[in-house]
DRENTORBA-489639 format. One line per field, with one value per residue (C-alpha): x, y, z; residue number from 1. Coordinates in Angstrom, 2 decimals. Example, Ala and Ser with C-alpha at 12.3 -4.5 7.8 and 13.67 -1.06 7.14 Angstrom:
c1 12.30_13.67
c2 -4.50_-1.06
c3 7.80_7.14
sevo 1_2
end
This chain:
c1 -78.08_-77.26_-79.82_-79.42_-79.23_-82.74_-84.84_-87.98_-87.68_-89.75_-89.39_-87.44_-84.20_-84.24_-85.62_-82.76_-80.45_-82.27_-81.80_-78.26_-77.67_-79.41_-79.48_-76.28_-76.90_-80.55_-78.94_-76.82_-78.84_-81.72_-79.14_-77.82_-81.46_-82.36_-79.12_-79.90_-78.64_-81.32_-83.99_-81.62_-81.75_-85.75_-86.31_-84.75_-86.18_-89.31_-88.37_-87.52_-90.77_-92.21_-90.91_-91.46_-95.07_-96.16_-93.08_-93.40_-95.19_-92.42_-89.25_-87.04_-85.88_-86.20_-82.68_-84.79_-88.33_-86.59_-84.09_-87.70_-89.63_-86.72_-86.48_-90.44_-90.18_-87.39_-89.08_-92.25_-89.98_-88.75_-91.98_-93.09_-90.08_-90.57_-94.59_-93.82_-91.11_-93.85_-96.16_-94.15_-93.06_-96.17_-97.35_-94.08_-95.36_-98.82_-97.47_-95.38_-97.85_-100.59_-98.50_-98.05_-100.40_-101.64_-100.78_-99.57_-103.13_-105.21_-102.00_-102.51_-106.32_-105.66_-103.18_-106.34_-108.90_-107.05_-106.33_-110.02_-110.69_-108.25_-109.23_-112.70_-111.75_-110.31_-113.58_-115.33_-116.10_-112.90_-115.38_-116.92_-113.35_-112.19_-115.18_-115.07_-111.10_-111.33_-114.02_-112.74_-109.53_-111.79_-112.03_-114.86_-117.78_-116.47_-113.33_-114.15_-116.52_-113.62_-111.43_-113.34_-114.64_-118.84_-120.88_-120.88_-124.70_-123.64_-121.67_-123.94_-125.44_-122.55_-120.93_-124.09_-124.30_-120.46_-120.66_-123.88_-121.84_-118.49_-121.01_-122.16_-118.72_-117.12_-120.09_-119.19_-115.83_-115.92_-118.33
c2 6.91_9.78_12.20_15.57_16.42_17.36_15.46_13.64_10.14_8.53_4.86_2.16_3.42_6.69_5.99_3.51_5.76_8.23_5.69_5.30_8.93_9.45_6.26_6.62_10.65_9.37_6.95_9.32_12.10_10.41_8.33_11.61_12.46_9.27_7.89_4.43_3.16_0.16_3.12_5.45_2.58_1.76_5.74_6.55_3.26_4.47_8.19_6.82_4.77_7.47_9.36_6.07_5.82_9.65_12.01_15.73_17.40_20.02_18.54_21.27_20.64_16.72_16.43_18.94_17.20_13.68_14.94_16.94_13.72_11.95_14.19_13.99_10.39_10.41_13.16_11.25_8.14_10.00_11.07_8.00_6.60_8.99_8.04_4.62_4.70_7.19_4.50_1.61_3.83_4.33_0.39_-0.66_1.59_0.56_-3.39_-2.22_-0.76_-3.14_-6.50_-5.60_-8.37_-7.52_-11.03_-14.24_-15.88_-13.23_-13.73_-17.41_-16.96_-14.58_-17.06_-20.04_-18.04_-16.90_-20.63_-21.61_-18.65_-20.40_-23.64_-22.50_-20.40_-23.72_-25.68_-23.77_-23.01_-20.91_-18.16_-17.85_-17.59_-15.33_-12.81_-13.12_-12.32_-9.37_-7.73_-7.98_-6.61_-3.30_-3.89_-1.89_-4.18_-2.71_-3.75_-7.58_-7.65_-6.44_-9.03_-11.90_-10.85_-10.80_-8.15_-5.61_-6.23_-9.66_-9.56_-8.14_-11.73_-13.26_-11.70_-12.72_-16.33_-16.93_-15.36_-17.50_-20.53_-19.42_-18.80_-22.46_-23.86_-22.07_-23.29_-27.01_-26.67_-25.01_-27.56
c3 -106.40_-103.85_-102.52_-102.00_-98.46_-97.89_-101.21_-100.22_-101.16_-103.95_-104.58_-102.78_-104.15_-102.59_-99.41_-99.37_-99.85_-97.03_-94.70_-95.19_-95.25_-92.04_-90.29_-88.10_-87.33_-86.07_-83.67_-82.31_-81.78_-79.92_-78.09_-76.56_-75.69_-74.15_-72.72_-74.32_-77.45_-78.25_-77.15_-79.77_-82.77_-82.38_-82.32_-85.37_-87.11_-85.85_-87.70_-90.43_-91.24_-90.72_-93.41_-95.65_-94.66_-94.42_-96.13_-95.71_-98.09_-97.82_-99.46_-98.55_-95.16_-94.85_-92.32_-90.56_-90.45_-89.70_-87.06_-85.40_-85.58_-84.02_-81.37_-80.98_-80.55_-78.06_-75.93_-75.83_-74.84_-72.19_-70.71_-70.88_-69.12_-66.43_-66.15_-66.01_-62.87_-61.31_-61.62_-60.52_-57.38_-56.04_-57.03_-55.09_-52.08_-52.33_-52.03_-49.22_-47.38_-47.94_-47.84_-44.02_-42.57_-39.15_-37.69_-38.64_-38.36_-40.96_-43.56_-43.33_-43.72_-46.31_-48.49_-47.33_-48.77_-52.49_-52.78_-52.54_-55.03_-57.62_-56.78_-57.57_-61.02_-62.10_-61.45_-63.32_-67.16_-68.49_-70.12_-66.74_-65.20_-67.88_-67.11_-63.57_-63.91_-66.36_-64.31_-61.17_-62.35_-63.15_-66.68_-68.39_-69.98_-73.28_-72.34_-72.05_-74.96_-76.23_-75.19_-75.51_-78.77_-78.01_-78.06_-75.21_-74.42_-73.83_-70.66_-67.87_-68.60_-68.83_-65.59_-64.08_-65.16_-64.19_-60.64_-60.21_-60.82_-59.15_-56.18_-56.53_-56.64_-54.00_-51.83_-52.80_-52.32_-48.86_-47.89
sevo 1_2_3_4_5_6_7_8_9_10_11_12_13_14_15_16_17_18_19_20_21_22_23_24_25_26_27_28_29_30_31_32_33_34_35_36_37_38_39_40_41_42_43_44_45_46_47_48_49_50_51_52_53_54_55_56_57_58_59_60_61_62_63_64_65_66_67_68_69_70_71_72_73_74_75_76_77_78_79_80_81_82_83_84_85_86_87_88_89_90_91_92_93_94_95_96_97_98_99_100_101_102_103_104_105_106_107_108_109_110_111_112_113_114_115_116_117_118_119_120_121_122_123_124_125_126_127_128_129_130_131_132_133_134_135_136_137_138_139_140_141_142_143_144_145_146_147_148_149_150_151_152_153_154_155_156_157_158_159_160_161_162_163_164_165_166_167_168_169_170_171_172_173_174_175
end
């Protein structure tokens, strides 16, 4: 069955036939955009289910619509590309800057004191480790209800409850 160049697929057989039509034009396309061919091939999959899952409801243009989604996706891509090495840049330079101990004897208390903090995560219940983690890594309370699946009135008691006994078992084990 061949499609004409810009007929909206609708069944199997014709959306089939879309993808071969367009597949390799896709691909090529987005990999001039983004410079990477994997990048290129999960793009124009990603166009392409697309136009399985949501078609346009115009049928006359669909090179057009799948060649601007395409191009969506690979701009967005992009961006995000260029957020992400923004991001790791200034985490690199944070590291950097902040991994400069002062002197020898503060790193080594330093390095001491995060081993009694593990030591002491381990000793304890792994929900109150879990909460303690997640909120000290400046998760929301949504955010760890979320996580650990129980309702978001639940953790201010919970956080509570586990930094009581993470309190009690650093004590013992610094003792």
């Amino acid at each position: 069955m061949m499609l004409s160049r810009n007929s909206i697929p609708q069944s199997r057989l014709d959306f089939e036939a879309a993808f071969e039509q367009h597949w390799a034009p896709l691909c090529r396309m987005v990999y001039r955009l983004t410079g990477d061919w994997s990048e290129a091939e999960d793009l124009a999959l990603e166009a392409l289910m697309q136009l399985y899952r949501h078609p346009p409801a115009d049928a006359n243009n669909l090179s057009g619509w799948l060649y601007r989604v395409a191009t969506n996706l690979g701009l967005n891509a992009l961006r995000a590309r260029k957020r992400r090495q923004l991001y790791e840049s200034e985490a690199g330079d944070l590291v950097l800057h902040s991994a400069q101990p002062d002197d020898p004897a503060s790193s080594l208390e330093q390095q001491a004191e995060r081993q009694r903090v593990r030591e002491t995560l381990r000793s304890i219940k792994p929900r109150s480790a879990q909460v303690l983690i997640l909120r000290y890594s400046e998760l929301s309370y949504a955010e760890i209800a979320a996580a650990l699946e129980v309702a978001p009135g639940s953790i201010g008691t919970m956080l509570a409850r586990a930094e009581q006994e993470f309190e009690q078992a650093y004590k013992r084990l610094s003792d």
